[in-house]
C-alpha positions as CSV (number, residue, x, y, z in Angstrom):
1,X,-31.4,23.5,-4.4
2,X,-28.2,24.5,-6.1
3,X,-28.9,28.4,-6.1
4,X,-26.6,30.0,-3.4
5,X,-29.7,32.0,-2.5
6,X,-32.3,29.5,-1.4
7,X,-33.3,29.2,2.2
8,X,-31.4,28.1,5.0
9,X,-33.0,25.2,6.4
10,X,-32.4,24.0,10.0
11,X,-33.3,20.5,11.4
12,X,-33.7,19.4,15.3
13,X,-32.0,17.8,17.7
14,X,-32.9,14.7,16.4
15,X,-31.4,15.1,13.3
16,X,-27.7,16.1,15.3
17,X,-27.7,13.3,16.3
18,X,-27.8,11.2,13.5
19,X,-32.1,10.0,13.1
20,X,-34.3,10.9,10.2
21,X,-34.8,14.6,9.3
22,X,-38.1,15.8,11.1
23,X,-39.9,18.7,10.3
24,X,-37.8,22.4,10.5
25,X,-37.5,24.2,13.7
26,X,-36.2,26.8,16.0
27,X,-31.9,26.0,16.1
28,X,-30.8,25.2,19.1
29,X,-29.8,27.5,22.2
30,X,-26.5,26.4,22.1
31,X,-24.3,29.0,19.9
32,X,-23.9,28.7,16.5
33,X,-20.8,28.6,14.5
34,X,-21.2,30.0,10.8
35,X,-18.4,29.7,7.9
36,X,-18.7,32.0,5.7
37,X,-16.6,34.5,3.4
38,X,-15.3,31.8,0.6
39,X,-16.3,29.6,-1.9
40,X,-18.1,26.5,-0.5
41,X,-18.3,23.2,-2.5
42,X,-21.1,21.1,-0.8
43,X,-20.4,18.2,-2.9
44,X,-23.9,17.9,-4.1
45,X,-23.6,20.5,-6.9
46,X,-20.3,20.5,-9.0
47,X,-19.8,24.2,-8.9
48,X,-19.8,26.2,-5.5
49,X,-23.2,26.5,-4.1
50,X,-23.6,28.2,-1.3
51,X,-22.2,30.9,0.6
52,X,-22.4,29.5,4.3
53,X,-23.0,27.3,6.8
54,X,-24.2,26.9,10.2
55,X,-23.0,24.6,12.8
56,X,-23.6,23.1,16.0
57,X,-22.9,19.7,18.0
58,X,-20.9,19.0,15.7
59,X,-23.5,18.9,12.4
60,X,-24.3,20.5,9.9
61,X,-27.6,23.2,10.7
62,X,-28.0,24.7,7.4
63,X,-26.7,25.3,3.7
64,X,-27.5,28.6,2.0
65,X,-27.0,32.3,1.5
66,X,-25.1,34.1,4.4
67,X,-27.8,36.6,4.6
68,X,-30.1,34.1,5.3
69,X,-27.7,31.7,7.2
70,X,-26.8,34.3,9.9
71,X,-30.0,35.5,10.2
72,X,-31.7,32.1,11.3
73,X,-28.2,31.3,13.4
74,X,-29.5,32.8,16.7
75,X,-28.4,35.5,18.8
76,X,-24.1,36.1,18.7
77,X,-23.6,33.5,16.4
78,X,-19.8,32.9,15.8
79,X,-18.3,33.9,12.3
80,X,-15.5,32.3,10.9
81,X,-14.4,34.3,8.3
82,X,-12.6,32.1,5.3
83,X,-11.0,35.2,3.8
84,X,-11.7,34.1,-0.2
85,X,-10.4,30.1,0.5
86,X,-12.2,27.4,-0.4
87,X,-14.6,25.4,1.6
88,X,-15.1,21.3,0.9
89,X,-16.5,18.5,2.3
90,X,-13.9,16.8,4.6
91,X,-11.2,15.0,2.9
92,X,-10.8,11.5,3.8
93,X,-7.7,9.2,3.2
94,X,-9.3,6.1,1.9
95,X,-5.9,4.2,2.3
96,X,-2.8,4.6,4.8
97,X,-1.1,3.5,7.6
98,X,-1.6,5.4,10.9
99,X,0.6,3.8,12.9
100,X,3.6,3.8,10.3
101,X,3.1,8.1,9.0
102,X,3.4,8.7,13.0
103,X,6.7,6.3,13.4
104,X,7.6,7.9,9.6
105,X,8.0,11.5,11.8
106,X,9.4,10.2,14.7
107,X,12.6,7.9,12.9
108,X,14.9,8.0,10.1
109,X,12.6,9.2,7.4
110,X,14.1,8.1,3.5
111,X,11.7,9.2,1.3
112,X,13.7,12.5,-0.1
113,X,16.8,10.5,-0.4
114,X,17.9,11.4,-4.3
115,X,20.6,8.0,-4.5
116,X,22.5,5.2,-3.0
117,X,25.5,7.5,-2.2
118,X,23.0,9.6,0.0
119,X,21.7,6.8,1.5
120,X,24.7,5.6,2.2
121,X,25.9,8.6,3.9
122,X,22.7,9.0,6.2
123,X,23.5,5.2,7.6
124,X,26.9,5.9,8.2
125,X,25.8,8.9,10.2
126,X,23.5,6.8,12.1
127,X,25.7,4.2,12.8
128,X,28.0,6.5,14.6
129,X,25.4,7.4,17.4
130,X,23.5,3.2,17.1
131,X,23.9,2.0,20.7
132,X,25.6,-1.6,21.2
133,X,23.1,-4.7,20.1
134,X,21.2,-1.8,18.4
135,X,19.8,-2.2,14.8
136,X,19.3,1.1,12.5
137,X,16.1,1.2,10.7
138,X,14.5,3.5,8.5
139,X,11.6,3.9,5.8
140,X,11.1,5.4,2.5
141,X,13.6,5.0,-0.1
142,X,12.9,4.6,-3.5
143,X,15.3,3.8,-6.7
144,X,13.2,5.9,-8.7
145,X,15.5,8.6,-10.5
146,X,18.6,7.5,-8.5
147,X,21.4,7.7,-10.5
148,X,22.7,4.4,-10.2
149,X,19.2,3.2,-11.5
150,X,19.5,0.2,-9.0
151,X,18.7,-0.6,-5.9
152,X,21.1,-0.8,-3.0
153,X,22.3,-3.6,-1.9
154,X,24.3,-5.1,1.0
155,X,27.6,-4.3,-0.4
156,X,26.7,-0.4,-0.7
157,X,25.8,-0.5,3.1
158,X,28.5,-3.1,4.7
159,X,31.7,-0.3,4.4
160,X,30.3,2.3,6.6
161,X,28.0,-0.2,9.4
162,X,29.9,-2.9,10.4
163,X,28.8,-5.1,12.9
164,X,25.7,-3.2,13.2
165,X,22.6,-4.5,11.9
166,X,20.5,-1.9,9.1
167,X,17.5,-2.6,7.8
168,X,16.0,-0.3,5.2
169,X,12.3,-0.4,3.8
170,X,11.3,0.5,0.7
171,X,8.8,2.7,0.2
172,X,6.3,0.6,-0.7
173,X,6.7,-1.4,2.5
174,X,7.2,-4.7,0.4
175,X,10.8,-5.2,0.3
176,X,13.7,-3.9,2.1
177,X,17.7,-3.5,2.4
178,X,20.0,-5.1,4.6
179,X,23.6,-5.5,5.2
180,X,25.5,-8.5,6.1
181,X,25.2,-8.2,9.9
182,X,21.6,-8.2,9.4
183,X,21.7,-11.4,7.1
184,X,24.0,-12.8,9.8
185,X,22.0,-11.5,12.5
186,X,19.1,-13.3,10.6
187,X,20.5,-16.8,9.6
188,X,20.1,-15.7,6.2
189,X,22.6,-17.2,4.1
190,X,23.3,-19.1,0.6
191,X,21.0,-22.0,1.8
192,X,18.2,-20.0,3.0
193,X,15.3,-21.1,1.0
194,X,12.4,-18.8,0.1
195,X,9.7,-18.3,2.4
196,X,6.3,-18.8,1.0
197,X,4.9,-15.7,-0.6
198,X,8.6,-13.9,-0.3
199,X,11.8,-14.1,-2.2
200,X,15.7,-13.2,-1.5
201,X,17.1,-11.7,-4.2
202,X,20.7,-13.5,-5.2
203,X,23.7,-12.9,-7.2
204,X,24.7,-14.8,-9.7
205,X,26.9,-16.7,-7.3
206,X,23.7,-17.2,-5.4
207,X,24.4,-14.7,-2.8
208,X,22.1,-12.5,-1.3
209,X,22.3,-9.0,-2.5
210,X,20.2,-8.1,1.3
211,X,17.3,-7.1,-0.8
212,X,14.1,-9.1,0.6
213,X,11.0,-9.0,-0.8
214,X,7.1,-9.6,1.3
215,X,7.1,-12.5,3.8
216,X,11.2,-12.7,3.4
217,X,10.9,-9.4,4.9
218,X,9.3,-11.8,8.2
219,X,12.6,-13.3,8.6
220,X,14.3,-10.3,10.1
221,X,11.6,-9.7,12.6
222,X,13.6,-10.5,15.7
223,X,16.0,-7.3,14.6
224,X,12.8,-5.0,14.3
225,X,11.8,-4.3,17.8
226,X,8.0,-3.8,18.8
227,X,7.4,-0.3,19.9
228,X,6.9,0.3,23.4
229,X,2.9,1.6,24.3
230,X,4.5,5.1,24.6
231,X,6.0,5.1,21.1
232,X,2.6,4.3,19.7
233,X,0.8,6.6,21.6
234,X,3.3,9.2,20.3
235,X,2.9,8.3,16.7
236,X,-0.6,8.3,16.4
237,X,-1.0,11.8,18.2
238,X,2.0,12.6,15.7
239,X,-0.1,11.2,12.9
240,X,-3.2,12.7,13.7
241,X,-1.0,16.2,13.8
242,X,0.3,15.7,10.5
243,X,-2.7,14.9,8.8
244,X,-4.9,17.0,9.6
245,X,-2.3,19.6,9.0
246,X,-2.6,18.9,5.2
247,X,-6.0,18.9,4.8
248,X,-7.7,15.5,6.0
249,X,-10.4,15.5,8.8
250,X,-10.3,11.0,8.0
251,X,-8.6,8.3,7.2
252,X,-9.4,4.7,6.8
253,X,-6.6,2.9,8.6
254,X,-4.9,0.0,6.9
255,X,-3.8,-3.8,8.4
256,X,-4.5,-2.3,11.8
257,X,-3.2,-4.7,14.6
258,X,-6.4,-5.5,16.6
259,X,-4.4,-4.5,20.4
260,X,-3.7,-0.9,19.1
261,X,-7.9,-0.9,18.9
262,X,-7.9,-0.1,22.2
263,X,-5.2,2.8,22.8
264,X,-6.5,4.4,19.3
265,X,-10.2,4.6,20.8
266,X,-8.9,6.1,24.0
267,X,-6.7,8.8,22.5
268,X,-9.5,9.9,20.3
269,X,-12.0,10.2,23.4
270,X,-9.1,12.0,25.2
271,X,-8.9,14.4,22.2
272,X,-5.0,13.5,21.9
273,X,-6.1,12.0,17.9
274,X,-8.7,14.7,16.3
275,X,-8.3,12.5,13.0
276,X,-11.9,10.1,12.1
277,X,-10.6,7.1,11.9
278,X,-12.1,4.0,10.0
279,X,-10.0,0.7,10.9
280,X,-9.4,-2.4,8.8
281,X,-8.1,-5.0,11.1
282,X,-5.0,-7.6,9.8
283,X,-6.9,-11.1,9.6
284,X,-5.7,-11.4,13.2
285,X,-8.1,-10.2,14.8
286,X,-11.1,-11.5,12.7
287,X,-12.6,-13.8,15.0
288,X,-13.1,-11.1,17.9
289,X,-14.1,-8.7,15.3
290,X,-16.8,-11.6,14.5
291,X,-17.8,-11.8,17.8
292,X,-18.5,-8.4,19.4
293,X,-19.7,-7.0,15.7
294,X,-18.4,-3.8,14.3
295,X,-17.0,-1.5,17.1
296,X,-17.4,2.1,17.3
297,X,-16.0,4.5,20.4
298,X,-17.6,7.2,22.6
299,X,-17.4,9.9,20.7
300,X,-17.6,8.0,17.7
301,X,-14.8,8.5,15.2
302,X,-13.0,5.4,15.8
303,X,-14.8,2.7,13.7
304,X,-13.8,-0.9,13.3
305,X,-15.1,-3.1,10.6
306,X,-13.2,-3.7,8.5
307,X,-10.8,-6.6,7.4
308,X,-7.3,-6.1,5.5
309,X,-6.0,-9.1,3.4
310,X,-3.1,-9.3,1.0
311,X,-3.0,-11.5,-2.4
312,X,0.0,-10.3,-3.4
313,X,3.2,-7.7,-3.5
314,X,4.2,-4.5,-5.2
315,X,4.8,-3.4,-8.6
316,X,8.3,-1.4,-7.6
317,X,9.8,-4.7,-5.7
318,X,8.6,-6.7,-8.8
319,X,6.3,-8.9,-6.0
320,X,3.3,-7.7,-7.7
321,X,1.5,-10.8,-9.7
322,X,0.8,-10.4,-12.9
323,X,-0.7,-12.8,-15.7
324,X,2.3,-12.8,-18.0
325,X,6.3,-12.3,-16.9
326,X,7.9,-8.9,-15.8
327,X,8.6,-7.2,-18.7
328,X,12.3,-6.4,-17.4
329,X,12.7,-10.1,-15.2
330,X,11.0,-12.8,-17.2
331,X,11.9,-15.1,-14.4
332,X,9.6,-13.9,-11.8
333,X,6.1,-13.2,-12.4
334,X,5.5,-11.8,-8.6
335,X,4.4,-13.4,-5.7
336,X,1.2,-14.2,-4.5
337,X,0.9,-14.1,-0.7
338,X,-2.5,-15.8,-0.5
339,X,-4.3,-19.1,-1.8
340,X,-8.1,-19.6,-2.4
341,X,-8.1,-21.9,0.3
342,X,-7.1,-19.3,3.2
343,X,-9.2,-17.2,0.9
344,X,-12.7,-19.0,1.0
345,X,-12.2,-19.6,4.5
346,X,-11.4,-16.4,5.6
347,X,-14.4,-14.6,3.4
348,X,-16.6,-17.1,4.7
349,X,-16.4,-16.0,8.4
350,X,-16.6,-12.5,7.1
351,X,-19.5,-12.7,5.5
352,X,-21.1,-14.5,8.3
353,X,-20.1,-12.0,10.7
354,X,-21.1,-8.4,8.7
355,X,-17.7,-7.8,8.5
356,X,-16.4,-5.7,5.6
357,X,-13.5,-7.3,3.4
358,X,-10.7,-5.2,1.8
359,X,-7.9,-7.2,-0.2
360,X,-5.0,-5.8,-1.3
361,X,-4.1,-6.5,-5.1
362,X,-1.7,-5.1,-7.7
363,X,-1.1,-6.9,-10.6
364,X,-3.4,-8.1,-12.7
365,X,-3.5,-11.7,-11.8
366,X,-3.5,-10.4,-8.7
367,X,-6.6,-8.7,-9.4
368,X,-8.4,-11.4,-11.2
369,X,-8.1,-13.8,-8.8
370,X,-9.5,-11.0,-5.7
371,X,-12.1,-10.5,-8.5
372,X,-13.0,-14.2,-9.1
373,X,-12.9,-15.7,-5.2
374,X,-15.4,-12.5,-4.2
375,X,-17.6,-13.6,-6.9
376,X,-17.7,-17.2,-6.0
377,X,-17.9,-16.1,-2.0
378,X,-21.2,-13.8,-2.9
379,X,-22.4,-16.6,-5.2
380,X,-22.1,-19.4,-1.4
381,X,-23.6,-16.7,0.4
382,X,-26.4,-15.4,-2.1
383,X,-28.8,-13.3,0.4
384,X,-25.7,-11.2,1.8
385,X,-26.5,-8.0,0.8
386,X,-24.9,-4.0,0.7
387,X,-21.4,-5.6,1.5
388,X,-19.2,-3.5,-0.1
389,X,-16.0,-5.4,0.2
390,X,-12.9,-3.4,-1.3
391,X,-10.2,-4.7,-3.5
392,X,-6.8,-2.0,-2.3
393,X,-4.9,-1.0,-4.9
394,X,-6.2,-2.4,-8.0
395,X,-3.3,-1.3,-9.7
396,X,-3.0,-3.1,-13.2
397,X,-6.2,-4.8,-14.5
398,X,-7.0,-7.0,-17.5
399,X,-9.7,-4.5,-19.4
400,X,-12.3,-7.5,-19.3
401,X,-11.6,-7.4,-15.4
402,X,-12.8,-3.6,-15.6
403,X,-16.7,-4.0,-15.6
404,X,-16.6,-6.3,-13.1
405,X,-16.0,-4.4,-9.9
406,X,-19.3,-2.8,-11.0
407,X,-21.3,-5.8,-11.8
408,X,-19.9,-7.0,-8.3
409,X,-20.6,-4.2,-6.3
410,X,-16.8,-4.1,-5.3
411,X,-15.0,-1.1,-4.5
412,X,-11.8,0.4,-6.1
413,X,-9.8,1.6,-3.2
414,X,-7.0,3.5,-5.6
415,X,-4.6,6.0,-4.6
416,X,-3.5,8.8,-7.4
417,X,-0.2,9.3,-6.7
418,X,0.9,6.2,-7.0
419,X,0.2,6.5,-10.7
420,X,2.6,9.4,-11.0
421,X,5.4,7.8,-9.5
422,X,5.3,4.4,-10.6
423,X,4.7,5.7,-14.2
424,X,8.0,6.1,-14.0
425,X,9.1,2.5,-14.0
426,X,5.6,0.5,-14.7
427,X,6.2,0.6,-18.5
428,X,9.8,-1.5,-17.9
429,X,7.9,-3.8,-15.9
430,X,5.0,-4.2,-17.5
431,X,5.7,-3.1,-21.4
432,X,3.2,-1.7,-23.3
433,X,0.1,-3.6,-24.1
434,X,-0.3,-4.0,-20.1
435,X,-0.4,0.0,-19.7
436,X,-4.1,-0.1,-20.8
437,X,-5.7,-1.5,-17.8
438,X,-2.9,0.6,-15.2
439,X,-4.5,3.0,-13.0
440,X,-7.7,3.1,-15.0
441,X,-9.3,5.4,-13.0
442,X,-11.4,6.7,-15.9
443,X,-11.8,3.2,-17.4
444,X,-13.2,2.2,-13.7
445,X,-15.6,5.2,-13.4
446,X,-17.0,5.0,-16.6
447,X,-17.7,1.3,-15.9
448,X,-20.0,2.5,-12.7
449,X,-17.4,1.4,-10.4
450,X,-17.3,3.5,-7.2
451,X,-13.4,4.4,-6.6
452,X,-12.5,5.3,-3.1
453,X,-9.1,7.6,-3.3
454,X,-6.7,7.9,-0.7
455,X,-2.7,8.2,-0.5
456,X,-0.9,5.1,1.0
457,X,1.3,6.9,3.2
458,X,3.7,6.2,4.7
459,X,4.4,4.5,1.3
460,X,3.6,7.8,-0.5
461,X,4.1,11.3,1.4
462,X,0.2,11.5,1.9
463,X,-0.7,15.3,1.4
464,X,-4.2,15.5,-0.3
465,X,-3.1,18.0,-2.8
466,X,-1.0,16.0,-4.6
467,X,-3.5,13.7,-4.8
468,X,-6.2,15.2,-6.2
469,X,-3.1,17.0,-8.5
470,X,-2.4,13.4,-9.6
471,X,-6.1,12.4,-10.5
472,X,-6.9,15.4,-12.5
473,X,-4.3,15.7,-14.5
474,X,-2.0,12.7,-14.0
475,X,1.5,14.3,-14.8
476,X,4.5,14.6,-12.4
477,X,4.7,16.5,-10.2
478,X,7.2,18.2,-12.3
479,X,4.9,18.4,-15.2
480,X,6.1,15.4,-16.9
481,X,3.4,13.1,-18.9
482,X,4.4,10.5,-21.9
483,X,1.8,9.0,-24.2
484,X,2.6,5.7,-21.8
485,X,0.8,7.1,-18.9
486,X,-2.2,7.3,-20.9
487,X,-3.5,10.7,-19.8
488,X,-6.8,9.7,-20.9
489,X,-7.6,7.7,-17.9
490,X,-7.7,11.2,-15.8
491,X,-10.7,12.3,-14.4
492,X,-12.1,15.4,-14.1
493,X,-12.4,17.9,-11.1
494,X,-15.9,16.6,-9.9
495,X,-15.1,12.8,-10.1
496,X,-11.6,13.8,-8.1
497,X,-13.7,15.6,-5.2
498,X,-16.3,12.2,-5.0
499,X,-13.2,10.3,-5.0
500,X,-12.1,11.9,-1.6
501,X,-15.3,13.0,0.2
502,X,-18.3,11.1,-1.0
503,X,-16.9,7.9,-2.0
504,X,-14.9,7.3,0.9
505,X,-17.8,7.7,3.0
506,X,-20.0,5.1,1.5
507,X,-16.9,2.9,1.2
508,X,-16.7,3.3,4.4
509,X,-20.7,3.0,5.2
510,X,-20.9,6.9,6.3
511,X,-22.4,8.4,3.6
512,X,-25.5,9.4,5.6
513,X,-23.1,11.3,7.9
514,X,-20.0,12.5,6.1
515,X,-19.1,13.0,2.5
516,X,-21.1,16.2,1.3
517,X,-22.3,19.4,3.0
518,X,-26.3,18.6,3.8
519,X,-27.9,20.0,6.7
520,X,-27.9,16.6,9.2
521,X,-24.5,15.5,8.2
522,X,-21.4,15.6,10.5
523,X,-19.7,19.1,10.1
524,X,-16.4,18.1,8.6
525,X,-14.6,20.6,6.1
526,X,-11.6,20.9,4.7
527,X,-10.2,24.3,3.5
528,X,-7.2,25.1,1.1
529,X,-6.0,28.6,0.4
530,X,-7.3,28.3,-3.3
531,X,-10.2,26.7,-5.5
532,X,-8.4,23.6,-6.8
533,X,-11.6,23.0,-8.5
534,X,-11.2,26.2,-11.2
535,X,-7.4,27.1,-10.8
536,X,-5.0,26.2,-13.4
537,X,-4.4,22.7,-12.5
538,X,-0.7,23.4,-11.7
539,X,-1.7,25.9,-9.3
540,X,-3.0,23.1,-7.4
541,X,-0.2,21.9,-6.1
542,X,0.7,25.9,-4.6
543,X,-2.3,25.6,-3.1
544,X,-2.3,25.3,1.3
545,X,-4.4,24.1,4.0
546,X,-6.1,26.6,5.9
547,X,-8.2,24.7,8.1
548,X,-9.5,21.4,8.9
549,X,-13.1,21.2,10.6
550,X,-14.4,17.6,12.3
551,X,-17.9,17.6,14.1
552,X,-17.1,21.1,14.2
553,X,-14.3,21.6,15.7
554,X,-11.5,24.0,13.7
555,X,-8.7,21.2,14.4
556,X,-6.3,22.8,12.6
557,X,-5.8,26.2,11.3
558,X,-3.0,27.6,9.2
559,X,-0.9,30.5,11.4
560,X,0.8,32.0,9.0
C-alpha cells in the first residue's frame, strides 16, 4: 500500500475507539477533517506516501489520494490546507522533564549564558531585586565554550551576592553552584563528608569550591523551596505551550513525583495541557503504582506506568561511572547512586506489579551494571514477558555491552543532542579508545536494539529539530564534526523518524495507537515548514513548526 493513489479506506466506530479493525463502512456523520496539500510521511513507507488524510474523533479515517480521500469524507468535509509543508506522524519526546521546561520559562533561565563573567552579572542583577531570607536560583549553565574553560565556583559568585544565598544548576541537573551564604546557609563546611552517591568538590586546602555534584546537591534542599500548587499548574500549562509549539504532540515524562499525578491528569481533562503525556514515576511512588496498576485519565493522554531509577551521574559533572578513571581526573571514576541490593529489590516489585522499569545510566560501568542486574531480574522472574524496561541515556557503552540491549529486549532511551554537545568535552573525559561505544546510535540499531529518541530538556533546550539534526548528521550545530565524534555512528533519515514516532510508541506500549499514520490509529501529526527528510541536512535546522495535531485537534499552529 505505498502508492499515493490506492484507496482510501475507512473503518467504524469501533475501530475510533481503539478495538480490532472490522470490516469498511460508511464514515461517520460527524464531520470530517482532511489534511491535505503537502507531503505526508506515514511512517510506514520511507518516502512520502500519500497525499491525505481523513479524520474524526480524534483517529485516523483513511490514508490515500486526496481525490479519493475527500470524496469518501462525507458531505462539507473540512480542508486543512498544509500549503507544500510536511506532514509526519506525531513527534514524541521520549525523555524530559515536564515539570522542570515549565519552571525553565517561568525563572532565571542560564542556558544561553556564553561565560562566568555573564553569569556573574545575571546574579548580581538578581540579587538586587532577591527579597530578605530569599535564595536566587536558576538552571542551565554550561562550561562548554566559556572562556575561562572552568566552571564557576563560589568565589566568582560571593563579590556581587553577599549574604544572599544562590544556587545555580547545571545543565545537566547533576551538579550545581553555590556561594558561601549557601554553604553557610547549608552547614557545608571543611568537615562536611560526602554524602553517599554525591561529592563536594575541594581545593587544595580542602575547601569547597560550592560546586556539588548528585545527592550533595540533597544537602541544600532546605534553600530550594517546593513550588506552591499554582506554580505547578503554571508550568505544566507553560510546558505543554512550549512544546507543542516546536513540534511535539508527546512526551514521556521523567522522575515524575507521584502527587503531581493528580493535578497533571486534571489539567489535561480540562484541556489547560494539550501535550500526551507518558509518566515514569521516581521510586517513590512504586508501591501505589503496584497497587492500583497502570493509570490512565479520562480522556486518556495521561499514562502512568512507568518507573524512573538512577545508577549513576553525568558525564559533564564527571559523576558519570565509568569502568576505567576520567581521562582528565584519574581520581574519580564517578559515582554510582545505586547498589544491586536497592536494585533487586526494587525490580522485583516491578516486575510483580506490570510496572515498566526505566534506569538512568551514562557511563559505561554505569551501563553494565543496568545491563547485568536486568538480566539477572528477567532470569528470577523467567515467565514475565513483553516488559520492555528502558535503560535512559545509555550514553558510553563497552562494545561487548552493545548486543545486549537486543538479546534483552531492553530499550535504548537516547537523546541526539546530547551527543553534539558533550562531543565537545567527552573526548577529555573519556580519551580515545572509550569514544567507540559513545552515542552508538548506529552501533545500537544495527545490533536490533530499538532506540527511543527524545531531548532531555530542561537539560537540553528540547526543540525536535535539532534533534533529529543531531541524529542525522551528528555535527554542531555550527557545522563542526572531528574524526572523534565518530560520524559513522549517524543514522539515516528513516531510522531518525522511528526514533521519534514509532519507537517511542512501542517504548511506550502505544504503538497500536500512535507512532505511524494507519487508518485506526490516534490522529497525531506534526508539521514543519520543510521536508527534513530530503532537504540538505543543514536546512533542517531553518526548518519551523507549522502545526501540531493530537487526537485531532490543530493544538498549535504557526501565525506567522
Amino acid at each position: 500500500m505505498s502508492s499515493p493513489l490506492r484507496l482510501a479506506v475507512f473503518f467504524s466506530a469501533a475501530t475510533l475507539l481503539g478495538c480490532a479493525p472490522q470490516e469498511p463502512e460508511a464514515p461517520p456523520t460527524q464531520r470530517v477533517t482532511v489534511f491535505t496539500g503537502g507531503p505526508i510521511y506515514t511512517g510506514v513507507d520511507e518516502a512520502p506516501s500519500a497525499q491525505a488524510v481523513a479524520v474524526a474523533k480524534g483517529a485516523i479515517l483513511a490514508v490515500g489520494s486526496r481525490e479519493l480521500v475527500i470524496a469518501g469524507a462525507g458531505d462539507n468535509p473540512q480542508i486543512i490546507d498544509l500549503k507544500g509543508a510536511a506532514l509526519y506522524p506525531g513527534f514524541t519526546d521520549s525523555h524530559a522533564h515536564m515539570l522542570g521546561i515549565g519552571m525553565r520559562e517561568l525563572t532565571l533561565n542560564l542556558e544561553d549564558v556564553g561565560s562566568i563573567a555573564e553569569l556573574v552579572s545575571i546574579v548580581a542583577a538578581n540579587v538586587q531585586h532577591a527579597g530578605e531570607n530569599e535564595t536566587v536560583t536558576g538552571r542551565g549553565w554550561i562550561e562548554t565554550g566559556w572562556p575561562e574553560e572552568r566552571m564557576p565556583t563560589r568565589d566568582d559568585l560571593d563579590p556581587v551576592s553577599g549574604a544572599t544565598p544562590v544556587v545555580l544548576i547545571r545543565a545537566d541537573g547533576h551538579a550545581m553552584v553555590v556561594n558561601s551564604a549557601a554553604l553557610e546557609a547549608a552547614g557545608i563546611d571543611a568537615n562536611t563528608p560526602d554524602p553517599a552517591g554525591g561529592r563536594i568538590e575541594r581545593d587544595a586546602t580542602g575547601r569547597a569550591t560550592g560546586i556539588l555534584v548528585d545527592s550533595a546537591m540533597g544537602l541544600l534542599g532546605t534553600l530550594i523551596a517546593e513550588p506552591t500548587q499554582e506554580r505547578k499548574r503554571a508550568a505544566y500549562e507553560k510546558a505543554s505551550a512550549v512544546y507543542t509549539g516546536y513540534g511535539w504532540s508527546g512526551l514521556h515524562n521523567m522522575s515524575v513525583d507521584p502527587i503531581n499525578l493528580d493535578m497533571m491528569e486534571t489539567l489535561s481533562e480540562d484541556g489547560t495541557v494539550a501535550l500526551r503525556v507518558y509518566n515514569s514515576i521516581d521510586k517513590s511512588g512504586l508501591d501505589d503504582l503496584a497497587a492500583s496498576g497502570a493509570r490512565r485519565n479520562d480522556n486518556g493522554r495521561v499514562i502512568t506506568r512507568a518507573m524512573k531509577l538512577y545508577v549513576d551521574g553525568a558525564l559533564g559533572s564527571r559523576g558519570a561511572s565509568l569502568s576505567e578513571p576520567y581521562a582528565d581526573r584519574p581520581d574519580t571514576s564517578g559515582l554510582l547512586l545505586m547498589d544491586e541490593d536497592e536494585a533487586t529489590a526494587l525490580f522485583d516489585k516491578a516486575i510483580g506489579a506490570g510496572v515498566q522499569v526505566a534506569t538512568h545510566a551514562i557511563g559505561d560501568r554505569g551501563n553494565k551494571l543496568v545491563l547485568d542486574w536486568y538480566e539477572d531480574a528477567f532470569a528470577r522472574h523467567p515467565d514475565a514477558d513483553d516488559m520492555r524496561w528502558r535503560v535512559e541515556h545509555a550514553q558510553i557503552l563497552h562494545l561487548e555491552d552493545i548486543p545486549r540491549f537486543a538479546d534483552l529486549g531492553v530499550i535504548a532511551s537516547m537523546q541526539p543532542s546530547h551527543a553534539i554537545g558533550d562531543l565537545f568535552f567527552a573526548p577529555d573525559r573519556l580519551g580515545p579508545d572509550r569514544l567507540d561505544g559513545a552515542y552508538a546510535w548506529r552501533a545500537l540499531i544495527d545490533a536490533g536494539v530499538v532506540i527511543a529518541a527524545g531531548s532531555d530538556a530542561p537539560v537540553e533546550r528540547g526543540d525536535p529539530l535539532i534533534e533529529f539534526y543531531a541524529a542525522v548528521a551528528r555535527r554542531g550545530l555550527d557545522g563542526t564534526q572531528t574524526d572523534d565524534w565518530r560520524p559513522a555512528q549517524a543514522v539515516t533519515r528513516a531510522e531518525a523518524l522511528k526514533m521519534f514516532t514509532l519507537w517511542p510508541a512501542y517504548a511506550s506500549f502505544q504503538e497500536h495507537e500512535l507512532g505511524t499514520i494507519e487508518p485506526g490509529k490516534r490522529a497525531d501529526f506534526t508539521v514543519f515548514s520543510k521536508d527534513i527528510m530530503s532537504i540538505p541536512e543543514e536546512e533542517i535546522l531553518t526548518a519551523k513548526p507549522v502545526m501540531t495535531v493530537i487526537d485531532g485537534e490543530i493544538v498549535f499552529r504557526d501565525k506567522s
